[in-house]
N, C-alpha and C positions, 0 to 999 in steps of 0.2 A: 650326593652331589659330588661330583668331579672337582677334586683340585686345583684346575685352571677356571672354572663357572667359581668358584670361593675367592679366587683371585680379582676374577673382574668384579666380580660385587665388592669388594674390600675395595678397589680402587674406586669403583663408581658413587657407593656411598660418601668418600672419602674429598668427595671433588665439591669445588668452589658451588655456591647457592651463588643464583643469579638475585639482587637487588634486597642483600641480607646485611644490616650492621649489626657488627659487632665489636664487642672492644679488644684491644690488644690484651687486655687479660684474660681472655678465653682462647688465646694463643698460648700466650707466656705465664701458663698459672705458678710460676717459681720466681718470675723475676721481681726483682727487689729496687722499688724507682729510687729510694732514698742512699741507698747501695754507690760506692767514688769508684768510677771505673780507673783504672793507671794507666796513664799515657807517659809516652819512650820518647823524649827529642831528643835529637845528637846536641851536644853544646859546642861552643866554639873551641871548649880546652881539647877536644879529640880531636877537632880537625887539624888542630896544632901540631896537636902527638904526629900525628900523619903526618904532617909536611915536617916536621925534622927527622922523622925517619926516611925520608926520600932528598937529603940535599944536593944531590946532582943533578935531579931534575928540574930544581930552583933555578943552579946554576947555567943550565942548558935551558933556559926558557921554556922548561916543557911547564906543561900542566901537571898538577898531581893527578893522582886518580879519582880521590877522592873529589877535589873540585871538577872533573870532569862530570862525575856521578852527577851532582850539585847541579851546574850549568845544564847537563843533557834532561835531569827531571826538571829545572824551571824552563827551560825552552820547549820540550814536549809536551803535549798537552793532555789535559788530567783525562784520565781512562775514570768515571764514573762505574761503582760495583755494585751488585745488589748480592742479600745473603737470602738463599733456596731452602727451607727447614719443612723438608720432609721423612716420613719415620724415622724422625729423631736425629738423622745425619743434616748435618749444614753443609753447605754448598755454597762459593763463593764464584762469582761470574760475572762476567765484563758485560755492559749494556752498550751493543753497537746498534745505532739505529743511521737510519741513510741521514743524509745531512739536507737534503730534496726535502725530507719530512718537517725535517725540525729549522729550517732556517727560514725566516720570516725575509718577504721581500717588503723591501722599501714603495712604498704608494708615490705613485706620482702626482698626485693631486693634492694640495697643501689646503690648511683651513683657510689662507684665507683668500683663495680662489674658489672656494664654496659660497664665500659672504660677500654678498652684493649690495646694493644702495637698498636702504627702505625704502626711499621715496619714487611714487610710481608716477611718471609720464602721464602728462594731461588728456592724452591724445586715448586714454583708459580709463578714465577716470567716468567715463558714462556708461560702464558696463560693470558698475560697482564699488571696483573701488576707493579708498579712502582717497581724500586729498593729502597733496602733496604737503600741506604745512604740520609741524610735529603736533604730536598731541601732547606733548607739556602746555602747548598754547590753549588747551581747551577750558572752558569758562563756565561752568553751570548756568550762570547769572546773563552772559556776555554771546555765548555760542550759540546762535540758533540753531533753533531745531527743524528740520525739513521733511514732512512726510510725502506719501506718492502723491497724494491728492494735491498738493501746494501747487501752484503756477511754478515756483522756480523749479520744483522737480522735472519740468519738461522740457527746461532748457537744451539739453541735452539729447537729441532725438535717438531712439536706440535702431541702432542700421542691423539689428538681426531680426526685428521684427516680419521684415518683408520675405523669411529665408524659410521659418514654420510659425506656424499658427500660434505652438507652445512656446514661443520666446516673444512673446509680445513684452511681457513682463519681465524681460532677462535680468539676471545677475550673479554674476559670479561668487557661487559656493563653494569650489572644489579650492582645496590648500595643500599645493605638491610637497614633496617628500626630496630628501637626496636620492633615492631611487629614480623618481621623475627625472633628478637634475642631471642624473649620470643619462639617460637615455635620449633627453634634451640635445645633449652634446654629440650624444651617437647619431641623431637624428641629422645635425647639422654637419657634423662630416662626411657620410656616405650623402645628403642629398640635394646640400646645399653649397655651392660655389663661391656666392658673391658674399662677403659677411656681411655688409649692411642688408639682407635682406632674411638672417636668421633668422630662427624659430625662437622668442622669445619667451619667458615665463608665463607672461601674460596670455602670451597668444594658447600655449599649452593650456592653462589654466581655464579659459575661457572655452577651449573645443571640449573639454573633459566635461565642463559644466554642463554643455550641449550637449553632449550626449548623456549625461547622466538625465539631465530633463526628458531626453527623448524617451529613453527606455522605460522613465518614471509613467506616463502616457501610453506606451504600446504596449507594456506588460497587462494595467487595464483592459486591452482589448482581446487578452492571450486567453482563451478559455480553460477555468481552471483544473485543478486535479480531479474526479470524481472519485470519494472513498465508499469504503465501502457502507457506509451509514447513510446515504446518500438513495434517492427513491430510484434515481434514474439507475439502471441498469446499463452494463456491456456486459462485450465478453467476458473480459478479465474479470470483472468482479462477480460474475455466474460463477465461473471457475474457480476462484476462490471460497464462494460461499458452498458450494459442492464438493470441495475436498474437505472444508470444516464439517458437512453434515457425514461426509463417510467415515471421515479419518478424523475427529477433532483435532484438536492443538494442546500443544505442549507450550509457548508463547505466547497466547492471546491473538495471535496475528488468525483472519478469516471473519471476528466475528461483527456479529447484524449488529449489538449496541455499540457502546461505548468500548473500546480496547481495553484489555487491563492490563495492569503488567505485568511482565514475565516472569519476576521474580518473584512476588508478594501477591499475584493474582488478582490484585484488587485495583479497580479502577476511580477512588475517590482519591483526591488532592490538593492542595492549596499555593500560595504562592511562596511557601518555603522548599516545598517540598511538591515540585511540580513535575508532572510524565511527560518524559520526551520521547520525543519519536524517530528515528533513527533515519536518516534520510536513504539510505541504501537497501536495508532490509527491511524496515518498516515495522520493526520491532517496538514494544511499547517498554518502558520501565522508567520507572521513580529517582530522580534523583540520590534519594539515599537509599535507595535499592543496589543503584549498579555504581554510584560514587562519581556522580556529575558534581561536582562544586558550583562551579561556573557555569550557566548555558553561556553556549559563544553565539557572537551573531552570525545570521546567515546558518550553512549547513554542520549540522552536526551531524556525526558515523559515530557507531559505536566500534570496539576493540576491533573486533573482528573484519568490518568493513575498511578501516584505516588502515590496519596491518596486511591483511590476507582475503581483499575482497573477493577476489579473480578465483580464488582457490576453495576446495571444498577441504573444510578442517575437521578433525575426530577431535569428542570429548573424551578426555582420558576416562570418563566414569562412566560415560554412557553411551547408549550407541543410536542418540539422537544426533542431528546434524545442524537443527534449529535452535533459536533459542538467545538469550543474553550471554556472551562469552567472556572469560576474563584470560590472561596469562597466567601459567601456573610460573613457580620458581624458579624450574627450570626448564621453560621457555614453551613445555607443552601448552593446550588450550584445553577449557575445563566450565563449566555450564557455572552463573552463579548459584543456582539455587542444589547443584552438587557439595558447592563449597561451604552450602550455608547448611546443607540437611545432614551431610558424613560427619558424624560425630568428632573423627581425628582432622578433619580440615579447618582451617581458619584462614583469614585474609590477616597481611602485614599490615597494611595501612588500611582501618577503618573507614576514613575517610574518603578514600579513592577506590577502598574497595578491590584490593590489587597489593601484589600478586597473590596467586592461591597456596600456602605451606601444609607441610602437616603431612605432605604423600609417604612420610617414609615412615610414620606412626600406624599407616592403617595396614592392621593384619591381614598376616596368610590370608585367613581362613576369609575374608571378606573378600577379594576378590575371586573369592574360589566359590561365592552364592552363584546360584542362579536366578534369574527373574522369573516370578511366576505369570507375567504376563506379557511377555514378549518372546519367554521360554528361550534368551539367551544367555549364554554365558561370557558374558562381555564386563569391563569395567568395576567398579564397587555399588555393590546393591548398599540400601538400608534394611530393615527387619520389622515387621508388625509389633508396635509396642505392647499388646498383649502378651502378656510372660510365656501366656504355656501355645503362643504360636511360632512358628518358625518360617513364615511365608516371605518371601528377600524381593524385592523390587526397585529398578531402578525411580531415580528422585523423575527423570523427566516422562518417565512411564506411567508412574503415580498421579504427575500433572496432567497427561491426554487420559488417563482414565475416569480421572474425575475420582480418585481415592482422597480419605480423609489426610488434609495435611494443615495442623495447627501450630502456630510459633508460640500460642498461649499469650501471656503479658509481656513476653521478650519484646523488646525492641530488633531492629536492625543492624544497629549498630554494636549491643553484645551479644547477639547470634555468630557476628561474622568473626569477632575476636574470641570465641568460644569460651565463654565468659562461665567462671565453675558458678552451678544451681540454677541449669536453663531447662527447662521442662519443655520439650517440643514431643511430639505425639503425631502417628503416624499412624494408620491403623489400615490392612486391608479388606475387601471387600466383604468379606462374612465377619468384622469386628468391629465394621464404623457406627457411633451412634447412632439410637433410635433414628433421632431427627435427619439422618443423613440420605439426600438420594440414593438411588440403586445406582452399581457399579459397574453390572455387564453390561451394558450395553458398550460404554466406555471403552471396558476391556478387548471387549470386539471391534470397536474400531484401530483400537491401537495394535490387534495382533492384523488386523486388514490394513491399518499403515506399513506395518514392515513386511510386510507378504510382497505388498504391490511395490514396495521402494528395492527388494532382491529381483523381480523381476524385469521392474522397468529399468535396470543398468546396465542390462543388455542392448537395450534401444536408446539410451541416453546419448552415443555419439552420433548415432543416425539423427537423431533431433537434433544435437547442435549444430551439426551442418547446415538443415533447413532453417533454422534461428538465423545462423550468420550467414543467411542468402538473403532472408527477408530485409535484415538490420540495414541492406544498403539502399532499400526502397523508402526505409520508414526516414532516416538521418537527413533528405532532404527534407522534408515539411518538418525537424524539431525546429524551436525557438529557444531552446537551454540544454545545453551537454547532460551527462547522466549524474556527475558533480554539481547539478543547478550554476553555470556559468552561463551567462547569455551571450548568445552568438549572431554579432550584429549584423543586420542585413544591409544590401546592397545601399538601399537609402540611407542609413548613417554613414559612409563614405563620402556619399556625393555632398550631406547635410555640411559633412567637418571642411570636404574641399571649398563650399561655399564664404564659409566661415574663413577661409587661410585666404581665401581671393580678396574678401575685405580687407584685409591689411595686408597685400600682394605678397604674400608669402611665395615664394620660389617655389616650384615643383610642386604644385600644391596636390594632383592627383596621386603621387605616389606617396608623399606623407598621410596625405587622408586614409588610405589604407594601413597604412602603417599607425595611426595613431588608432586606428578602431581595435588592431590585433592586441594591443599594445593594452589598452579598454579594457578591451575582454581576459586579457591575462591578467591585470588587477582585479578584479573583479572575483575572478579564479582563484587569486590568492588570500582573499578574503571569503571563501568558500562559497560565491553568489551574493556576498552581504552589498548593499549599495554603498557606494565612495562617498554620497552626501547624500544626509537625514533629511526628509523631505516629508510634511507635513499634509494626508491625505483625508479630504474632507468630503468624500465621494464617498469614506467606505461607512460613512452614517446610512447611506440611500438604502443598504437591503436590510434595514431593520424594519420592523411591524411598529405598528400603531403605539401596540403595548408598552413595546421595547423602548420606541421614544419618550412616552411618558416615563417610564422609568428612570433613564437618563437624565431627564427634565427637573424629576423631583430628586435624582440624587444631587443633581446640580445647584439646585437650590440647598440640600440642606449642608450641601460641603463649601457652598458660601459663605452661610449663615453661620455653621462652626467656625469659617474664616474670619467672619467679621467678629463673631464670639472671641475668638482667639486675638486679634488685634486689639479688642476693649480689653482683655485680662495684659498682655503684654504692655499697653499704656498703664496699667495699675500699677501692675509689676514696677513698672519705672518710676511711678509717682510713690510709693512705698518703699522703693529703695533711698530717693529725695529725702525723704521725712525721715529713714531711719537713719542717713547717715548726718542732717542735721538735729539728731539728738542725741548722736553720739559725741555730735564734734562740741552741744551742749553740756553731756555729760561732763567730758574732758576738761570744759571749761571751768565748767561748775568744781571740778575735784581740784583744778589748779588753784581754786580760787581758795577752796577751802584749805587746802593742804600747805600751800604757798600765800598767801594772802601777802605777806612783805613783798612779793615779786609784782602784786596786780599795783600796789601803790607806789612801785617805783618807776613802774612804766608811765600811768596815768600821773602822778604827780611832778616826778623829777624829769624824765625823759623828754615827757611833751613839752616842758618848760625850759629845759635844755634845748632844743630845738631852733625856738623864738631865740634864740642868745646870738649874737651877733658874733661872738669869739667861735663859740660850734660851727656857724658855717664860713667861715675863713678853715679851719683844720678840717675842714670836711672838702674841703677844694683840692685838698692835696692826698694824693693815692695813697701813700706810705701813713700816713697818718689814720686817714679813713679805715685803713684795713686794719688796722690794731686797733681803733676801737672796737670793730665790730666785731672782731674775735673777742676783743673780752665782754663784752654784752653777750655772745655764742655760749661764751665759760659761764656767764651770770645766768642764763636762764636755762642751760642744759642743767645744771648743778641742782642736787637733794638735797643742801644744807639747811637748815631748821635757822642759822641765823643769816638770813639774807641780807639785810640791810650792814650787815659787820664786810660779808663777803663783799658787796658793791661798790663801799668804801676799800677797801684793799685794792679789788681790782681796777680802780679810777685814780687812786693814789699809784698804784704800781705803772698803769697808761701815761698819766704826768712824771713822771720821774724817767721812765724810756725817754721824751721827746727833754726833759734837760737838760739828760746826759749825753745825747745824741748830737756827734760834735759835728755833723751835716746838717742838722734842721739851721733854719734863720734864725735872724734875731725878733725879726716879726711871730714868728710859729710858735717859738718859744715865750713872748706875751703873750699871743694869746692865750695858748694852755694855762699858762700863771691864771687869766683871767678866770677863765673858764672853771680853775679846778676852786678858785675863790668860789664861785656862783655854785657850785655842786656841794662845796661844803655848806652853802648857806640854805640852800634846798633841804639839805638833809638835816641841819638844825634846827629848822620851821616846817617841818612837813608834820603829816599824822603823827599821832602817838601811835607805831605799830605795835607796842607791846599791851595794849588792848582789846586787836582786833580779833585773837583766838578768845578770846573769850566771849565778845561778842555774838563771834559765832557759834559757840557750843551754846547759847542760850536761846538759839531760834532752829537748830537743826542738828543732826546727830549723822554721822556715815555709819555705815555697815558695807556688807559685805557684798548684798544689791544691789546700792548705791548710797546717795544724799537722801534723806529723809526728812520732812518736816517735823520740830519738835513738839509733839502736844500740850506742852504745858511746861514751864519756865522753874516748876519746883525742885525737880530733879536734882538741876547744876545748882539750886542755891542750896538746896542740903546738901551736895555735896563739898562748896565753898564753906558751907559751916558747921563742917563735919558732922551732919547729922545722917542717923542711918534711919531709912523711910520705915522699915521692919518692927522697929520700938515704939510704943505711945510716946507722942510727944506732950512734956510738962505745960506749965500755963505760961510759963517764962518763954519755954521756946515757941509754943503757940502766936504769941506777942511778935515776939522776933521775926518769925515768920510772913505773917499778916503785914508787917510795919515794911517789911521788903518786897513783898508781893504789892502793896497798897503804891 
């Protein structure tokens, strides 16, 4: 190899991967983050230095130099640098970019000439919608409710009824966008004059509606696709099925059942993993085959349709032209199932399946095979997994031959990240299992595909001519561009000017044109998807007998699991009632056990405090109020063991705040005296609470699952009289026993 061919491959290897991260430590395998870089500032003592080395300049008003330096870099404005680090030399360079590029202009339209009134004109309000009163006003109890069928609903008569048949029932479903609003405004400057007689939201809203109805109705009548599964025969699909009996396929496109897909050949699915269909080429493949996430609404393209429809692209590996395509790295186009079958290929992102890496791992010597059934030397072949054969075949050659191709238990997901211990198996025609079809016949179609695709490129610009002679016969009778955008006819013009006549909109024949184009470009940018979801109860009609009943008894039993499910959800709820009042029983019950002083100061003292006529006098006044009931907050937050000591503290502590308090009255201050008399005498005459732990350990016990009922009362008296249950007890304690049990 030459010198200069060493050169450009050093440099070409050497160049950016398109849509590759990586970290800045596969840059900088040396640098060191933790590493205090040293930064230089001048201080003000130098610039000092400088100016008494220059005092005549002081003197003569000049500047120094130094503050000219100073002044000339903060009035200049900052040069932004970037550093270049290639083989090993750094490189320091100034980033000029036009100023056109990077300067943002100021909008002339502010938010809140965007935002208009919610409330919408009465004179609207019979073509859907809401009234004009807010809905804070709305009543469950209080708001009636108005269906179509009520008398009042007809109060209203709807004035588009008489315009088409399809708006008897009108209502406005379409909800514009700031897009609409900017075109709103366009609309009424080039066409409208008088401004009381603009194009308003409503009125926009209301033609969109119309036509969106309209086309919901004539698409109906649009006779559909015939595929090729289909009895009725044409041209095109004779044509088709006759290039799949000569030439098979390599992407499933041609055939009489079911499509399979391109990449994984198989045509079974579900709704995780469902096969779409490529609206341009008509290609089949699986979601997790080619890395659809998402289906969008309306028309889906695959890679190659979206990017490079118009255009015929090479696969780097093969010298097929059909087929599922992805991006490679760097930027070439590359077959999936190339990507998934070359041992050194893989995809970066799993998930999307994209882009294709790994081209600079695969050997010399692989792209130097030749195909043994195409007999080219094009691209990277694979190799018959039988050891002692050497037969090299491309991946999409293998697919029209109908050769052995098994992914085994792989998934698709670690095929495409070439995931280490994937056993895939390939086998050519004199190696595929017993059970496997024959393979020439196969073979012969696909050396009769590329036979016939070297000849017919000789004739391939003579056909396009006659193509694009034909194409301007066929493009009047379409009803949808080759994008699926529908392209309205003459009658939705006149429909929308009708519609602009009823509320005398100005110029009403050249907006109506203008609002169709306007349609149909929405329309277009939602890829054909419709602007409002519209419920179609016609497309029950071409089901069979069967099929009904089917539908009929699913429907039944997805009620009946309904209604199933609402009786377990009401359980649900009545279960969760119960458990949360046994727990709030629980709670009660441990307070009671654990705290029992607290239950009889609330029940005994509290309540009876209450009835006191001095309580509610000090309870009239806020300052007072709220010190009690902080310290009642302190008294029953509180774990102390002696509560009745702590309640007295905290009631003596509450009376002594109000008679030291050189603001309360002389009134507030009796009463508290009173008061705190009557709390002392409560608490002299109330229960004996130093009996009531005992009480209870003699009818129940806690543990660790909760309260327990006691079985038997012997327990706590042997252990009050220190007997241990483990010893025979004497005749003395027998007596003793009996005498406290009796």
């Amino acid at each position: 190899m030459s010198p200069l061919k060493e050169i450009n491959n050093s440099y070409r290897d050497e160049g950016p991967k398109l849509r590759e991260e990586k970290h800045f430590t596969d840059f900088y395998v040396n640098l060191d983050q933790q590493e205090l870089l040293p930064v230089i500032v001048p201080s003000e003592k130098d610039q000092l230095d400088e100016v008494e080395n220059h005092p005549g300049d002081l003197i003569k008003g000049q500047i120094s130099l130094v503050d000219k330096d100073n002044e000339t870099r903060r009035n200049s404005p900052k040069t932004h640098i970037k550093q270049v680090i290639f083989k090993d030399k750094v490189t320091v360079e100034p980033i000029a970019l036009d100023r056109s590029q990077v300067k943002f202009k100021k909008c002339k339209l502010s938010i809140g000439s965007l935002v208009h009134s919610p409330r919408v004109p009465r004179a609207y309000q019979k073509f859907g919608y809401l009234t004009a009163s807010p809905i804070n006003n709305f009543d469950e109890n209080l708001t009636p409710y108005i269906k179509r069928t009520d008398n009042s609903a007809t109060l209203h008569p709807n004035p588009l009824k008489n315009i088409s048949r399809y708006q008897s029932n009108f209502k406005v479903e379409y909800d514009m966008d700031e897009q609409d609003d900017l075109y709103i405004r366009y609309l009424n400057e080039i066409r409208i004059s008088d401004p009381h007689n603009y194009l308003s939201h409503e009125i926009f809203e209301i033609v969109m509606s119309v036509l969106e109805t309209e086309w919901f109705h004539l698409e109906k009548k649009i006779p559909p696709r015939i595929s090729t599964t289909s009895e009725i025969s044409t041209r095109e699909t004779r044509a088709a099925w006759a290039h799949y009996e000569s030439y098979g396929s390599d992407d499933g496109t041609g055939y009489i059942v079911d499509q399979p897909c391109a990449v994984c050949g198989l045509s079974e699915c579900d709704n995780s993993n469902a096969i779409v269909f490529c609206d341009g080429c008509d290609v089949a493949v699986h979601q997790e085959c080619y890395g659809v996430v998402f289906i969008p609404e309306g028309q889906w393209l695959c890679r190659r349709c979206m990017i490079s429809r118009n255009r015929k692209i090479n696969c780097l590996f093969c010298p097929s032209h059909t087929g599922a395509f992805k991006q490679t790295d760097r930027g070439s186009w590359g077959h999936v199932v190339c990507g998934l079958w070359i041992p050194e290929l893989f995809f970066v992102n799993s998930h999307y399946m994209e882009p294709i890496d790994g081209i600079e791992l695969i050997p010399r010597s692989r792209w130097k095979l030749t195909c043994y059934i195409c007999k080219q030397k094009v691209g990277a072949c694979i190799q018959c997994s039988n050891k002692n054969c050497f037969a090299a075949f491309h991946v999409t050659c293998a697919k029209r031959a109908g050769l052995y191709l098994d992914f085994g238990s792989c998934s698709i997901a670690e095929v495409s990240s070439n995931a280490p211990g994937l056993r895939l198996q390939s086998f050519c025609d004199r190696h595929s299992p017993p059970d496997w079809p024959e393979c020439k016949e196969g073979i012969m179609k696909t050396r009769n595909y590329f036979a016939a695709a070297d000849s017919s490129s000789e004739t391939e610009d003579v056909v396009s001519v006659k193509k694009r002679n034909k194409s301007n016969f066929k493009t009047k009778g379409k009803w949808t561009t080759n994008r699926g955008t529908p392209i309205a006819p003459q009658m939705f013009a006149r429909l929308a000017q009708e519609v602009l006549d009823v509320f005398k909109v100005e110029n009403s024949s050249s907006l109506s044109a203008d609002l169709c184009k306007y349609w149909s470009m929405k329309r277009e940018l939602k890829r054909g998807a419709p602007l409002v979801r519209k419920f179609d109860a016609s497309s029950f009609s071409s089901f069979t007998v069967d099929e009904m009943k089917q539908r009929v008894e699913f429907a039944n039993l997805l009620s009946n699991d309904v209604e199933k499910l609402q009786e377990m959800a009401s359980l649900v709820v009545e279960r969760q009632t119960v458990l949360q009042l046994r727990d709030s029983t629980i709670r009660k019950a441990k307070s009671i056990y654990t705290h029992p002083e607290k239950i009889v100061v609330r029940e005994s003292i509290l309540k009876r405090m209450n009835n006191y006529s001095s309580y509610r006098t000090l309870m009239q006044e806020k300052k007072t109020r709220d010190a009690l009931n902080s310290q009642l907050q302190i008294f029953f937050d509180s774990e102390n063991d002696e509560c009745i000591k702590l309640f007295r503290e905290l009631m003596d502590a509450y009376f002594n705040e109000i008679e030291s308090d050189e603001k309360a009255s002389r009134r507030i201050k009796s009463e508290a005296k009173k008061l705190q008399i009557h709390v002392h005498t409560l608490l002299e005459s109330g229960v004996d609470t130093s009996q009531i732990q005992r009480w209870l350990a003699k009818d129940f016990s806690i543990t660790d699952s909760g309260i327990e009922h006691a079985p038997w009362q012997g327990i706590p008296l042997m252990e009050e009289q220190e007997l241990d249950q483990t010893e025979p007890l004497s005749e003395t304690e027998n007596k003793t026993l009996w005498k406290a049990l009796s």
